[in-house]
N, C-alpha and C positions, 0 to 999 in steps of 0.2 A: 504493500500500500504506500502510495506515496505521503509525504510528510505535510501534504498540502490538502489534503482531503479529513475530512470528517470522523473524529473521532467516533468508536460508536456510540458514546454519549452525545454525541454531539457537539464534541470539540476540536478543534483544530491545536495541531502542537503552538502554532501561531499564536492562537486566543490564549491558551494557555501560558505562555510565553511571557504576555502582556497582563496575565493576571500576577503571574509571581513574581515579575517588575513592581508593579503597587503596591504589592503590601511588603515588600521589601523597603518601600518606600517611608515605613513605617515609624522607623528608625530602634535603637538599642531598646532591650528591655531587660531588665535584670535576668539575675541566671535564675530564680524561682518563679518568675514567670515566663520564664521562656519553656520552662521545664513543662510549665501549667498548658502550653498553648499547643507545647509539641505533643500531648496526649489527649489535647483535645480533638487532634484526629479520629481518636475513636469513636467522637459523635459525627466528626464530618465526613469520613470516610470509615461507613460501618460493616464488621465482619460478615463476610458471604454468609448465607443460612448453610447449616445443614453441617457446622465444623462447632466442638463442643471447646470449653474453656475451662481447663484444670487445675489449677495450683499447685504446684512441686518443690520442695523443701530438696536441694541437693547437698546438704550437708550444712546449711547453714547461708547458702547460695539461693534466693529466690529464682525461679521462675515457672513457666507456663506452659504448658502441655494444649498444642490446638490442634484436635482429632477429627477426621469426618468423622461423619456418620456412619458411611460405608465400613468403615474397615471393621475386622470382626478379629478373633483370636489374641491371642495372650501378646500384650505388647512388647515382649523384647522379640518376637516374630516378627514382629512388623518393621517396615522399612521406614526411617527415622532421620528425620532434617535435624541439623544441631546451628540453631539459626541466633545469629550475633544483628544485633537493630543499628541502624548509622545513630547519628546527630555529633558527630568529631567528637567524641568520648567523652562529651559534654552535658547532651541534654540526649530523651530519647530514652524508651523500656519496651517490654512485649508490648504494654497496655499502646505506645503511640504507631506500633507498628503492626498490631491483631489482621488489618484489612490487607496486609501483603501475606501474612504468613496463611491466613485463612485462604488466600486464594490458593498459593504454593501450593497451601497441604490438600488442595481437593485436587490441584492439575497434577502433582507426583504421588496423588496415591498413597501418600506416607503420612508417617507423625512427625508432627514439630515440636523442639520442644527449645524453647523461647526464651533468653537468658537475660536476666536483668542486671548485668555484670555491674562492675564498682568506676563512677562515672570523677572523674576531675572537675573541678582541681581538689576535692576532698579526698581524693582515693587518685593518685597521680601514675602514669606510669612509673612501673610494670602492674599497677593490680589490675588490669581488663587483660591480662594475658593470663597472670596466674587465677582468675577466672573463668578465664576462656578455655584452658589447662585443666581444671578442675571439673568442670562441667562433663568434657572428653571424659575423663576416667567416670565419672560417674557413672555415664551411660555405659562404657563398659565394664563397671563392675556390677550393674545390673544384667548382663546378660546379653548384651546387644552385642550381636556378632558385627566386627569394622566392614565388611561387604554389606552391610544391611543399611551401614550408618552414611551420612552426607552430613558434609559442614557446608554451611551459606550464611551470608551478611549482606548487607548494603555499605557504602560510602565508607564510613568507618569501621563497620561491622565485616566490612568485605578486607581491609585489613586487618584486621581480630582476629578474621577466619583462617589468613595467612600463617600469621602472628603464633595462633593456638595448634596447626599442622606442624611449625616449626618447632614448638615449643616440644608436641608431642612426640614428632619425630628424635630428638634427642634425646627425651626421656626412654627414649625403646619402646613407645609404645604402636600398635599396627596401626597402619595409614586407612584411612576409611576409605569406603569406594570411591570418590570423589566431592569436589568441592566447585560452589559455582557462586563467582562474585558478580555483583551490582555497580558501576561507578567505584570500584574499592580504592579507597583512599589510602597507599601503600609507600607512598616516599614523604616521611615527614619532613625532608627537608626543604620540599616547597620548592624547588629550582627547576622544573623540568617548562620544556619549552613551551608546553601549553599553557602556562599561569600568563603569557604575556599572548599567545599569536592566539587564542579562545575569552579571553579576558572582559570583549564587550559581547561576544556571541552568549554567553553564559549570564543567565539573569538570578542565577540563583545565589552561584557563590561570588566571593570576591576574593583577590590573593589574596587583599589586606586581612582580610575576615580569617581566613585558612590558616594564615600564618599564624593570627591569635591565639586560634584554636590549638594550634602544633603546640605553640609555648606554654599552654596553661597545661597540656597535657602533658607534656613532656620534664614542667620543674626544673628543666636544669642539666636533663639526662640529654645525651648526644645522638641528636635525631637520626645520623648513621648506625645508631645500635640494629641487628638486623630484626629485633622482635617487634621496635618501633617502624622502621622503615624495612620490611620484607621484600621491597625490587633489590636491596642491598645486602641481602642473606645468598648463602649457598643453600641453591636449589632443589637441591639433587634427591632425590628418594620420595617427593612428593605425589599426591594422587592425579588421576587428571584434571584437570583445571577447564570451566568455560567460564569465560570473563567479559561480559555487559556492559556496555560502555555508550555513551551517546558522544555524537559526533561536536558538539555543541557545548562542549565541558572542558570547563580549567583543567578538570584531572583527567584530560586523554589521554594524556601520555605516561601516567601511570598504568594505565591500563598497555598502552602500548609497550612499553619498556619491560613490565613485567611479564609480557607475553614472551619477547625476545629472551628476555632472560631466561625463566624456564624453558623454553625450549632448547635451547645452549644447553643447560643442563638436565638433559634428557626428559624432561615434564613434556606428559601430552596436554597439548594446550588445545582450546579453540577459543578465537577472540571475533567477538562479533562489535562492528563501531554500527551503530543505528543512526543516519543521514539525520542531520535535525532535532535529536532526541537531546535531552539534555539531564541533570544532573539528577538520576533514580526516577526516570520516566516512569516505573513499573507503579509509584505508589501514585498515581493518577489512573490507574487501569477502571476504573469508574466511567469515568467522563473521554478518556485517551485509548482508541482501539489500540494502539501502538503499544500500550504499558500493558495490556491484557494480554496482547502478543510473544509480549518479552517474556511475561511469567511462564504462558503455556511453553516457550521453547523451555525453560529452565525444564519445568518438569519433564518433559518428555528423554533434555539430555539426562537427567540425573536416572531418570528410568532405564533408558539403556547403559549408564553405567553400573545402574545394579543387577541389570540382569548379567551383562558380562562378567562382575563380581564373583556373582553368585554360582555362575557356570564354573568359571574357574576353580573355587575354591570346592566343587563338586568333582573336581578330578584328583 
């Protein structure tokens, strides 16, 4: 579909484009109300019907189990998203992200289960890693075999994702079938050449903004650390990767860099840039055929990486 045509709600990427220009126009709000406004998605953008909402205690780690309806059998059977929410490690919980993961979880067939890791500058890097870390073992010490399991994030949540496969990979723990990032915000050093040649095309973020965000999260710590900035880790042993990206975003070239990179070191990757889309088109999939789009490819890749998973480890 072209980028010029009608969403199925009846949007255009354009209108929408011109709407998140205004209220961006809004100006600064504090960080408890930013907090308040980023979860007030859940009224504006409400979970698909037919996906249930659970509460899960991971040791001490909140978060949120969103199940269809559909699936039936003992859930460490079941095929299992381990989903990290954006807002640059700032603002952002299951609760502001419920209408993405609910879609996910009905297009892949799976459970999600929804982390509300420890956000800055109260909880500064590293603790959204060693939550991100933590979560991983949880679900495999409940039983969830790594061929069952997928990690996915958005923005920031799609570095977390990175972040949490790195973290797990050196602890010795097995790589899960795959992993699929959104816009994933992965070089916090902010330099890559799309922060200046996408800068007026992008309505959502700003370098300026970006950068803030790096610094409040980071305290102090060296943005090249690789748990912080994953395009700048050794790649090597990870699962396969597909990486979502709108053409239209300061962070292209995260997405692009990192694809390069893992594939250098042996990562099967596939990187899709969407002509016109811009910064987590998906969480518009409401109003935006184009973000409804995006989801169902996620599901359908992570599908066929569970079935090949699955086959495999049946030999």
């Amino acid at each position: 579909m072209s980028n010029r045509q009608e969403g199925k709600g009846g949007m255009s990427i354009e209108r929408l484009k011109s709407l998140v220009r205004e209220r961006s126009k809004r100006g600064d709000l504090p960080l408890a109300e930013r907090r308040k406004v980023m979860d007030g998605n859940a009224q504006q953008f409400p979970m698909p019907g037919g996906v249930s909402v659970e509460p899960v205690d991971l040791g001490g780690l909140h978060a949120e189990w969103h199940v269809p309806a559909a699936l039936s059998g003992a859930p460490e059977t079941q095929r299992t998203i381990l989903y990290f929410h954006g807002g640059g490690y700032v603002i952002g919980s299951p609760v502001s992200h419920r209408h993405i993961t609910g879609r996910l979880a009905l297009d892949a067939r799976a459970r999600i289960l929804s982390v509300d890791y420890a956000l800055a500058p109260e909880h500064p890097f590293p603790a959204a890693v060693n939550d991100g870390l933590k979560a991983y073992r949880w679900l495999l010490g409940q039983g969830h075999a790594p061929q069952r399991i997928a990690i996915a994030g958005d923005s920031a949540g799609g570095g977390l994702t990175l972040a949490t496969l790195l973290a797990a990979r050196d602890a010795g723990l097995p790589m899960p079938a795959a992993a699929s990032l959104i816009s994933p915000w992965s070089d916090l050093t902010c330099a890559t050449g799309s922060y200046e040649s996408r800068a007026e095309a992008d309505p959502m973020i700003t370098p300026a903004g970006i950068r803030e965000l790096a610094a409040t999260y980071l305290a102090g710590a060296d943005a090249r650390n690789p748990l912080a900035s994953p395009n700048l880790a050794d790649l090597r042993g990870l699962p396969p990767l597909l990486i979502q990206v709108g053409d239209d975003e300061v962070l292209l070239d995260d997405s692009r860099d990192l694809a390069a990179r893992a594939r250098a070191a042996g990562v099967e990757v596939e990187l899709e840039v969407a002509p016109g889309m811009i910064h987590v088109w998906h969480a518009f999939y409401q109003m935006l055929a184009e973000g409804e789009q995006a989801i169902a490819a996620m599901g359908d890749y992570l599908s066929s990486r569970w079935n090949s998973a699955e086959r495999n480890s049946a030999i």
